[in-house]
C-alpha positions, 0 to 999 in steps of 0.5 A: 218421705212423701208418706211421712209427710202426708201424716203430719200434715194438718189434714191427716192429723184433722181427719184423724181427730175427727176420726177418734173423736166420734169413736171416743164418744162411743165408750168415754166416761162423761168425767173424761169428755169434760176434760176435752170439754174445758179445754175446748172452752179455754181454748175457743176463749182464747181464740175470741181474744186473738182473733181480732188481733190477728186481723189487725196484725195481718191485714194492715202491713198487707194493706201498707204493702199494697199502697206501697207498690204504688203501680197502677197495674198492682192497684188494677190486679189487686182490684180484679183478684179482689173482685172475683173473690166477692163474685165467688162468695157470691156465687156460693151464697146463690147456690145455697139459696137455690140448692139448701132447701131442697138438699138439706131439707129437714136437716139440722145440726142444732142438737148435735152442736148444742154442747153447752146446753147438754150434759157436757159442761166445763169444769171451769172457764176463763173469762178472756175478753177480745181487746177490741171487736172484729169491726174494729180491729178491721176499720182500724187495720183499714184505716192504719193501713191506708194512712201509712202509704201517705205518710210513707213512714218505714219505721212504722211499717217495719213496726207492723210487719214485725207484729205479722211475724210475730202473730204467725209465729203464734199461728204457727207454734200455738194454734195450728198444733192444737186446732186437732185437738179442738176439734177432737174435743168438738166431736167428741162432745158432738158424738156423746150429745147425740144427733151426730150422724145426721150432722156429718151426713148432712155435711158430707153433701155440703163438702161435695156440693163445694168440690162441684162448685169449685169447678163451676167458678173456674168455667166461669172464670175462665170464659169471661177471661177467655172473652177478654183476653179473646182465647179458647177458654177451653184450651187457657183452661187445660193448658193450666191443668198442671198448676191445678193439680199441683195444687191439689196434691200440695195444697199450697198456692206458694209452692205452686207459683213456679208452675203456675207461672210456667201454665200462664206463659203458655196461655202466651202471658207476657213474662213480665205480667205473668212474673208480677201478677201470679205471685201477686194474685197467690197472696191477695186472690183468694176465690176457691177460699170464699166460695168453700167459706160461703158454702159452709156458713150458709149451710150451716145456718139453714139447717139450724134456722138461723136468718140470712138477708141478702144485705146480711151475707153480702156484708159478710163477703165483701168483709170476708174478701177483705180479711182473707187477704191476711191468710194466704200461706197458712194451713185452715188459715183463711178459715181462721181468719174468718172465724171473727167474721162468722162469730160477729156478722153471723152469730155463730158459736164456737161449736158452729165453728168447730164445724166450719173449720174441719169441713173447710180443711177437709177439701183444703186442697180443692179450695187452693187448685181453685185459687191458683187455678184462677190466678191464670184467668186473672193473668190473662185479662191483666195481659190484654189489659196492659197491651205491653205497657207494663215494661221491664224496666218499670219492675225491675224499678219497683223490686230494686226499691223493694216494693214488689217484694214488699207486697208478696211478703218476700222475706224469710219468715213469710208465712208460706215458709213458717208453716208448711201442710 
């Protein structure tokens, strides 16, 4: 049974594309490539289109439901889960600027990745123009959002949330089925244009420089929660060793929140805090994402030349931290999320993004250890910060008024029970 579902996941099913893809370049007729090629057109078109919705669609009933709850402790969680998934985009952009040139000197993906210029064209193309830009769509969710929790208006947010549902349904029946075949049609391309094996060998550092960083952010997590909540770090960092792998095996931060939940109580977080801050923090804190996300992009821009301020990639992190929100749940979703922000803030095409996409899912289960693993640091500051002001009978208030499960996306179509790795 667990084979079985080990082989249908999206990480099989990826790495298998990949896999075929680059045999696939061995011996395909240019004729049958451009098959392959016209549908990545048509389909990377169609992404260009929906991306900008889907942020609209996902982040504004997730603001709205934030507002909603109204609690200062759920403004103080969101705002210390929000702050360390910037530090951890951060973090990442630092160590590519310390480590890249040194590590992917001499190395480039621009040739392998220069599918359009190659012999590879379309057989034809569709013309699919975004209903509005990225920047737009994010202002407006941001600026909705942030309305609605004055206005208090329930039918419009029941408006919002069923345009979620419907937009992950989309994700759910459309795009993830196909992402494989994106990016067997990327490899594919990639592998008939040439410069292939410098490209994967190139990333394969990247892929273990993030595994390695990944462990990195939660020592760091873990002593600066340790020096608040005035524990062992060492120990609050063991005693959370069966939610990290958890996660790692099932690569999903919702079916890891009862056993994240139980590590956090032995670290000596209140039930309370610890039954409303890890689910809390599953949705909206999102740190090992951003780091894998920041890794990727930076790297992929230095080993194609391509400019990067430090005023460029901050803006890009603290847009990124905010449009991650959207994705909790959705396998290579936060990376689909991203997609917008990458072609927008840093110019990337969609061969580039082909790239980020299959490395970001494949360590997908090391991004979300880290990000559940995390969830128990953050526990632990929320637990001293409280000092038990946080009663019982406060949340109990807030989940009878529906407001609690308002934020965590508590209903039967939330996104982590629509689509499972």
């Amino acid at each position: 049974m667990n084979l079985r579902k080990a082989f249908s996941s999206l990480l099989f099913k990826v790495a298998l594309a990949i896999i075929l893809g680059i045999i696939s370049s061995l011996f395909f007729p240019a004729w049958l490539a451009r098959v392959f090629v016209t549908f990545n057109s048509l389909f990377g078109n169609f992404l260009g289109f929906f991306i900008p919705v889907l942020i609209f669609a996902l982040i504004t009933p997730a603001i709205a439901g934030l507002g909603k709850g109204a609690g200062k402790w759920l403004a103080i969680t969101t705002g210390v889960a929000y702050g360390s998934t910037v530090f951890a985009g951060l973090l990442g952009y630092l160590a590519s600027v310390s480590l890249y040139p040194t590590l992917l000197a001499g190395q480039t993906t621009s040739e392998a990745m220069d599918v359009d210029k190659g012999a590879l064209t379309p057989y034809f193309a569709i013309e699919m123009p975004a209903p509005f830009g990225v920047m737009t769509a994010l202002l407006l969710a941001f600026t909705i959002g942030v309305a609605m929790t004055a206005v208090r208006s329930e039918t419009l947010y029941a408006g919002v949330r069923d345009l979620e549902r419907v937009i992950m349904r989309v994700i759910s029946a459309f795009i993830i089925p196909l992402l494989p075949v994106f990016i067997y049609g990327m490899f594919l391309s990639m592998g008939m244009n040439g410069n292939l094996t410098a490209t994967l060998s190139a990333f394969a550092k990247v892929l273990l420089v993030a595994i390695v960083m990944t462990i990195v952010l939660l020592m760091i997590q873990y002593a600066i929660a340790g020096a608040i909540a005035r524990q062992n770090p060492v120990t609050a960092f063991k005693n959370m060793l069966p939610a990290y792998l958890t996660a790692l095996g099932t690569s999903s931060s919702a079916a890891t929140i009862p056993v994240t939940y139980a590590c956090t109580k032995k670290n000596g977080v209140a039930s309370t805090v610890a039954g409303f801050t890890v689910p809390l923090c599953a949705t909206t804190h999102l740190a090992g994402s951003m780091l894998k996300i920041s890794l990727f992009a930076f790297a992929i821009m230095h080993m194609n030349g391509m400019p990067l301020s430090p005023a460029t990639a901050f803006g890009f992190i603290l847009m990124l931290g905010i449009t991650m929100v959207a994705a909790p749940g959705v396998p290579g979703g936060a990376i689909m999320a991203a997609t917008g922000l990458l072609a927008s803030m840093l110019g990337f095409d969609e061969s580039q993004v082909a790239i980020m996409i299959a490395a970001y899912i494949a360590i997908d289960s090391f991004g979300t250890a880290c990000n559940v693993t995390g969830d128990g640091a953050i526990a632990l500051v929320i637990n001293k910060l409280a000092k038990g002001n946080i009663s019982r009978n406060e949340l109990d208030d807030q989940i009878s008024r529906g407001e609690v499960a308002d934020v965590l996306g508590d209903d039967s179509d939330s996104p982590e029970e629509q689509i499972k790795l």
